[in-house]
C-alpha positions in Angstrom: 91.1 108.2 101.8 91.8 109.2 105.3 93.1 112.7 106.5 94.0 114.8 109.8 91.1 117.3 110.2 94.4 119.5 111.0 96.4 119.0 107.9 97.1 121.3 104.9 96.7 118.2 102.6 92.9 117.3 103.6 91.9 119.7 100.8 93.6 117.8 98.3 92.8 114.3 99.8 88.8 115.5 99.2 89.5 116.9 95.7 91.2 113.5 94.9 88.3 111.1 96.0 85.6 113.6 94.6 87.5 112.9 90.9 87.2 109.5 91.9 83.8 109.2 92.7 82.9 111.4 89.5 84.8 108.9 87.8 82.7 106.2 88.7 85.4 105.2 91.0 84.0 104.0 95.1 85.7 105.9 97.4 85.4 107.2 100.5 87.1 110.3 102.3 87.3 110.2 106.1 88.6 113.5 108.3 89.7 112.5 111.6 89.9 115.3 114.4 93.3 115.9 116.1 95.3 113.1 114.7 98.7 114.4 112.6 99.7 113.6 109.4 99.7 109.6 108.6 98.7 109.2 112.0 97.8 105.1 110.6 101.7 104.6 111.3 100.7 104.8 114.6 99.0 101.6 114.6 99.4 99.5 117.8 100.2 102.7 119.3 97.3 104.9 119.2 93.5 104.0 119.4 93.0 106.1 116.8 95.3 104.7 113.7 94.0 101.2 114.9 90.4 103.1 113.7 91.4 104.0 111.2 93.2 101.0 110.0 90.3 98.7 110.6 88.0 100.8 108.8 90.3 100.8 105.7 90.6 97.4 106.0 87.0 96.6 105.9 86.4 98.9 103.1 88.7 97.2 101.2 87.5 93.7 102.1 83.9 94.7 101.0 85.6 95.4 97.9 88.2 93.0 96.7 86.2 90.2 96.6 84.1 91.8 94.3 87.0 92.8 91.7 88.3 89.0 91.3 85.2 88.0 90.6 84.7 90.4 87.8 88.1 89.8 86.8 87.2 85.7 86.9 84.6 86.3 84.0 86.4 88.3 81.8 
């Protein structure tokens, strides 16, 4: 989960991957400085969202995989 380091929702965003994570859940919470609110729309516009999006990306890469496969088996 990604969130402005400005935004009134980062609280929440950190409170939701926490629950996550407690619920045995992999997750990851990312604050980026001065950036506004869904600043990933931004993508092909500002370095930042392309970040951002790449790191999302890759999290989820490292994780699909992993999912059909235990999905395969069952």
């Amino acid at each position: 989960m990604q969130a402005s380091r400005d935004e009134i929702l980062a609280d929440d965003a950190r409170r939701i991957v926490a629950r996550l994570v407690a619920g045995g859940a992999e997750a990851r919470f990312e604050l980026e400085p001065g950036v506004p609110h869904v600043w990933q729309f931004w993508q092909g516009y500002l370095p930042e969202a392309d970040a951002a999006m790449d790191r999302a990306a890759a999290f989820l890469r490292r994780l699909l995989p992993r999912a059909g496969a235990d999905q395969a088996g069952a």
